[in-house]
C-alpha positions as CSV (number, residue, x, y, z in Angstrom):
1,X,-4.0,17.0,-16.8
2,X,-1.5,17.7,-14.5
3,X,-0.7,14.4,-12.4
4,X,1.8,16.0,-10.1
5,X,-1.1,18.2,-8.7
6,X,-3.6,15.8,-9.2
7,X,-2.1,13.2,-7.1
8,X,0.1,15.9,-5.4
9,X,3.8,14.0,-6.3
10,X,7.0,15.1,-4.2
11,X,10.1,13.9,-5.4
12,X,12.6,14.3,-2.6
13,X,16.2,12.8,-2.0
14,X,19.2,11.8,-4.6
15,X,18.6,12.8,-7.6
16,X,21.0,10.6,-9.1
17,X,20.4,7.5,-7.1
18,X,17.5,5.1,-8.2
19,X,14.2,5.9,-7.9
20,X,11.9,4.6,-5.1
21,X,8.6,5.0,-5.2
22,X,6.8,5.0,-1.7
23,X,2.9,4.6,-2.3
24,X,0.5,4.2,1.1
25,X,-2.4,2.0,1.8
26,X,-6.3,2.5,2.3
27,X,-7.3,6.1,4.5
28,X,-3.4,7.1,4.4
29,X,-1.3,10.0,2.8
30,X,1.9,10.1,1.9
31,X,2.8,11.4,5.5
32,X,2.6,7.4,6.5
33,X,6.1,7.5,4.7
34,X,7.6,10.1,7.1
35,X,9.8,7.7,9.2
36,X,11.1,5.8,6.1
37,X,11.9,8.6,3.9
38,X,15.3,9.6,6.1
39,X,16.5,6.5,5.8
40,X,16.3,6.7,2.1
41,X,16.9,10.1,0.8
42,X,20.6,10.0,1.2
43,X,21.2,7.7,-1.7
44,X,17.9,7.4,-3.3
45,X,15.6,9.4,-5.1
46,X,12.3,9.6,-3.5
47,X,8.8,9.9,-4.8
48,X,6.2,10.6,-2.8
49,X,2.2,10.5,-3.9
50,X,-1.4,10.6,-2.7
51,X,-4.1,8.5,-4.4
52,X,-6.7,10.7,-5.2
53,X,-8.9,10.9,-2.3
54,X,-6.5,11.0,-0.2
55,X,-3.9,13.5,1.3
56,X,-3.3,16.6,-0.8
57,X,-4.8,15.2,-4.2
58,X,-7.1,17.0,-6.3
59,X,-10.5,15.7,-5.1
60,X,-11.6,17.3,-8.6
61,X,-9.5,14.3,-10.2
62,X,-12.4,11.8,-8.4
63,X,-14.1,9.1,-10.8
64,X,-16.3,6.6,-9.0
65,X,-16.2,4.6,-12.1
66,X,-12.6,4.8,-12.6
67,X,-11.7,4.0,-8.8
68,X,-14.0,1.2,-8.7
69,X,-11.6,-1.3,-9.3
70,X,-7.6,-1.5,-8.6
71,X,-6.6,-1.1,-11.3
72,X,-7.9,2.5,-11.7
73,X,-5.6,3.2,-9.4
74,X,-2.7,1.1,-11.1
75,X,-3.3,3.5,-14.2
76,X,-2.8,7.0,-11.9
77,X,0.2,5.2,-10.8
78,X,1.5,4.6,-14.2
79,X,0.5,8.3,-15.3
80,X,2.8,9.5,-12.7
81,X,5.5,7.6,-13.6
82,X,5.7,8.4,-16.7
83,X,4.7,12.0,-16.5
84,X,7.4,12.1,-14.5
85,X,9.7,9.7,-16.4
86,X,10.7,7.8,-14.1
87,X,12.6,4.3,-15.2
88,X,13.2,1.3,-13.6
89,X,11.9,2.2,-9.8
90,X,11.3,0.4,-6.9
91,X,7.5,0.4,-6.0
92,X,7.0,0.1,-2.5
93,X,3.6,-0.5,-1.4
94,X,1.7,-0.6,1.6
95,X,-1.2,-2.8,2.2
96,X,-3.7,-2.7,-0.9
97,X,-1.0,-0.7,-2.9
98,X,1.6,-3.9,-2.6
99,X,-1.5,-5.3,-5.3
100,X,-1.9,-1.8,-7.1
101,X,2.1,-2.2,-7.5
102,X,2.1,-5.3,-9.4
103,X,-1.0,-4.4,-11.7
104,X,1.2,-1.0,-12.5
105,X,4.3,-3.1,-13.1
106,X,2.4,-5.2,-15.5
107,X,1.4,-2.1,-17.4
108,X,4.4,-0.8,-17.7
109,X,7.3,-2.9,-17.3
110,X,10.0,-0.5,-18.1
111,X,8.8,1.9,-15.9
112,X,8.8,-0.1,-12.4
113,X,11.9,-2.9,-12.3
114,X,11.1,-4.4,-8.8
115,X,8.3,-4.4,-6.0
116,X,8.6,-4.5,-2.5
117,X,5.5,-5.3,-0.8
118,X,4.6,-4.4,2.8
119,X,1.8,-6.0,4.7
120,X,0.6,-7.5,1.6
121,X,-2.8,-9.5,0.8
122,X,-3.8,-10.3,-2.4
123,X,-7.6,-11.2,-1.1
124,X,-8.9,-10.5,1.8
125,X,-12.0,-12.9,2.1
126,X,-11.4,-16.5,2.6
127,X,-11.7,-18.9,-0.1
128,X,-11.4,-23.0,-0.8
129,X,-7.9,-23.5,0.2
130,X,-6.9,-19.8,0.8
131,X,-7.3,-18.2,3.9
132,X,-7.4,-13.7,3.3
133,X,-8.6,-13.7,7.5
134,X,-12.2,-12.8,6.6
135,X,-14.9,-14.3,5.6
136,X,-17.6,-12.7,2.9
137,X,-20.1,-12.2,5.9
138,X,-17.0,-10.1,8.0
139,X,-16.7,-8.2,4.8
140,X,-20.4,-7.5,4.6
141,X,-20.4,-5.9,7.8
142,X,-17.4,-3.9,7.9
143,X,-18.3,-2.2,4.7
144,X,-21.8,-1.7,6.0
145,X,-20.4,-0.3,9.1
146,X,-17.9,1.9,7.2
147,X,-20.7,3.0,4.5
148,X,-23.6,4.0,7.5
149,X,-20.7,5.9,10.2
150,X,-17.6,6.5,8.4
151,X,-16.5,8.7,11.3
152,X,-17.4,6.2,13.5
153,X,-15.9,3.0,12.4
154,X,-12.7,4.7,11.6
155,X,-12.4,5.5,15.3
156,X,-13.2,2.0,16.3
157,X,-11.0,0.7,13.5
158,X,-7.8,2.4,13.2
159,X,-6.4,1.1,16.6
160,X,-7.7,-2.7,15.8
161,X,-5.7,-2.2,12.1
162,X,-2.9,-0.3,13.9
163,X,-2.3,-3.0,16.8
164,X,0.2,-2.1,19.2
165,X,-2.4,-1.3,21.8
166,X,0.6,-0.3,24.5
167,X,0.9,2.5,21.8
168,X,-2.2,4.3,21.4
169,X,-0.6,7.2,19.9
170,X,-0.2,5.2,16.6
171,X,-3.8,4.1,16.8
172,X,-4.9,8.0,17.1
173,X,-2.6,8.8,14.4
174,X,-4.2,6.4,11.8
175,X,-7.6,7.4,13.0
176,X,-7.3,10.5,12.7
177,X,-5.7,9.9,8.8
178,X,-9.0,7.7,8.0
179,X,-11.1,10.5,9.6
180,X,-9.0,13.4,7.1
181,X,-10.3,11.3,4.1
182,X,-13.5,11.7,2.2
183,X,-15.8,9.9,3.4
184,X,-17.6,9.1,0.1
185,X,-14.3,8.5,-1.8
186,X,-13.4,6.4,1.0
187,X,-15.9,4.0,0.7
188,X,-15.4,3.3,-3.0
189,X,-11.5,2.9,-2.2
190,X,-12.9,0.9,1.2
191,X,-15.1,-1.6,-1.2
192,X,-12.3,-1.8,-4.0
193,X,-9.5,-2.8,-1.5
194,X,-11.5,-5.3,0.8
195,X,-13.6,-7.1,-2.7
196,X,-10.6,-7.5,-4.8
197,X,-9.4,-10.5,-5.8
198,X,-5.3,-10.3,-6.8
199,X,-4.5,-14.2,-6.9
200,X,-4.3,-14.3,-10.3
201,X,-2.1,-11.3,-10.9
202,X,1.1,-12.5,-8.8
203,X,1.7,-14.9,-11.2
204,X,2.9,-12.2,-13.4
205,X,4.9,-10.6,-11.4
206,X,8.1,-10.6,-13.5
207,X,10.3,-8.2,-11.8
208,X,12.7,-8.6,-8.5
209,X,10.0,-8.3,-5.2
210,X,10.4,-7.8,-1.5
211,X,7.0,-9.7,0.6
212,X,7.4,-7.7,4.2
213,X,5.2,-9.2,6.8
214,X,4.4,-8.7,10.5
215,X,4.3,-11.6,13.2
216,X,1.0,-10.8,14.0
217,X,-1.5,-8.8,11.7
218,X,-5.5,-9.1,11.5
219,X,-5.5,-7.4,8.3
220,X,-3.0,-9.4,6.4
221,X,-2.1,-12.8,8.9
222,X,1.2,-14.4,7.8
223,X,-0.7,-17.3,5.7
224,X,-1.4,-14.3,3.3
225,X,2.3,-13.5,3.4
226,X,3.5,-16.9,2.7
227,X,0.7,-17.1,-0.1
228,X,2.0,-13.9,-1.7
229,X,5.5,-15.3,-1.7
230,X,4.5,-18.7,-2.8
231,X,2.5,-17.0,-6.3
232,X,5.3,-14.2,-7.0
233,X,8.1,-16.4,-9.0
234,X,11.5,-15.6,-7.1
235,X,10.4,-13.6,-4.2
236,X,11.9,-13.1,-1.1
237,X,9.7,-13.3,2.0
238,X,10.8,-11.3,5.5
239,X,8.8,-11.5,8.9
240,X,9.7,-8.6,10.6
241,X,10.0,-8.2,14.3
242,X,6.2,-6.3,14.4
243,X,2.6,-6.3,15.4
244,X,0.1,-4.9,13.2
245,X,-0.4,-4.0,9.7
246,X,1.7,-0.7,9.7
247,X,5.5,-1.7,10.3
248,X,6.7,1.6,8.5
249,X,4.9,3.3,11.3
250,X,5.3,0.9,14.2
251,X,8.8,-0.6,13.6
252,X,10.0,1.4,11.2
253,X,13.7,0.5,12.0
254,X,13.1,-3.1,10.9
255,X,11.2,-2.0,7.9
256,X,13.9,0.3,6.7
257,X,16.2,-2.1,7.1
258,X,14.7,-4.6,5.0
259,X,14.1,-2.6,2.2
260,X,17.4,-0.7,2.1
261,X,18.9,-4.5,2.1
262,X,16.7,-5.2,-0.6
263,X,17.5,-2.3,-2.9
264,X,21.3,-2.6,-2.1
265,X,21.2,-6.3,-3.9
266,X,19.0,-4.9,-7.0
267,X,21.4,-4.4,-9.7
């Protein structure tokens, strides 16, 4: 199979400067990336993917069995990496791909040597002790909603995810990303990402990570960000200056800036 048309990879950027691998969250492509990747290129080298479903991958590639759970995903993400043989890069993931990160890192720890995380939430429904900012019956619905008008609820969606209301051009945009996916794919990756459970998982998160999290974010609130920190063993934890769950895209500044400070201490 070839991966780099099956999840349509672009490697971009220093060839000889560490590898960063940039991997985007539920109903994105790697076009979410497009504000980041300047501030990178220059001294890293960049890889840029869609999961299949999404973007430019090979629809053809699609496996409702395979892409029922994360860690489907976590195997196309190691496949690339090493069809590409890439060695200890940065994964930086946004949303459900933070989780996707550290299943791949756990796969194949020579292959990714640290994990930034943006907008991470390692569950998403609320449980004893742990509050994800859902509860099972919220879940229900938005998957039913999603599964009976996909158009529809990623209109009414995308600007609620997106935030930044005073900006409704960044609402439109993600809209009209969700709206550019398959809608069938879409609901597997829609039911994978908002069921999973990743609690467990953090805790074996060897590797160097980055926790990035918003002030204010209905998908992922800031308990999840300090519960994310608290499981990874060594972790730093920033709260950047931004509403919503898509930094990169809202304050992208403030993002780049965290993770270019965070690669520059990785040795």
């Amino acid at each position: 199979m070839d991966i780099g048309r099956r999840n349509n990879v672009n490697i971009i950027g220093n060839p000889r400067g560490r590898t960063v691998v940039l991997a985007h969250g539920f109903g994105c492509d790697q076009n979410m990336w497009r504000l980041t990747v300047p501030a990178l290129a220059e001294e890293y080298r960049v890889v840029l993917f869609d999961y299949v479903g999404s973007g430019g991958a090979d629809p053809s590639a699609f496996s409702e069995d395979r892409y029922a759970s994360l860690e489907g995903y976590a195997r196309d993400v190691v496949e690339l990496c090493e069809a590409s043989d890439l060695r200890d890069a940065v994964f930086v993931g946004h949303s459900v791909s933070a989780m996707i990160g550290v299943l791949a890192a756990d796969m194949a720890a020579e292959r990714i040597g640290a994990l930034v995380m943006v907008a991470p939430s390692a569950r998403y429904i609320d449980d004893d002790g742990y509050r994800g900012g859902f509860s099972a019956e919220d879940i229900d619905e938005l998957l039913a909603s999603l599964e009976s008008n996909y158009l529809g609820w990623s209109g009414a969606m995308a600007p609620v995810i997106m935030g930044n209301a005073e900006r409704p051009e960044l609402g439109e945009e993600l809209a009209n990303s969700f709206c550019a996916t398959d809608p069938d794919m879409a609901r597997v990756f829609a039911r994978t990402t908002f069921l999973s459970d990743s609690r467990d998982d953090l805790k074996r998160v060897r590797v160097p990570t980055l926790v990035l999290e918003c002030t204010q974010d209905v998908i992922a609130p800031r308990e999840v960000g300090a519960f994310v920190h608290s499981a990874v063993p060594g972790s730093a934890l920033v709260t950047l200056d931004a509403t919503g769950h898509c930094p990169h895209l809202s304050a992208p500044e403030a993002t780049n800036e965290a993770i270019r400070t965070f690669l520059a201490g990785l040795r």
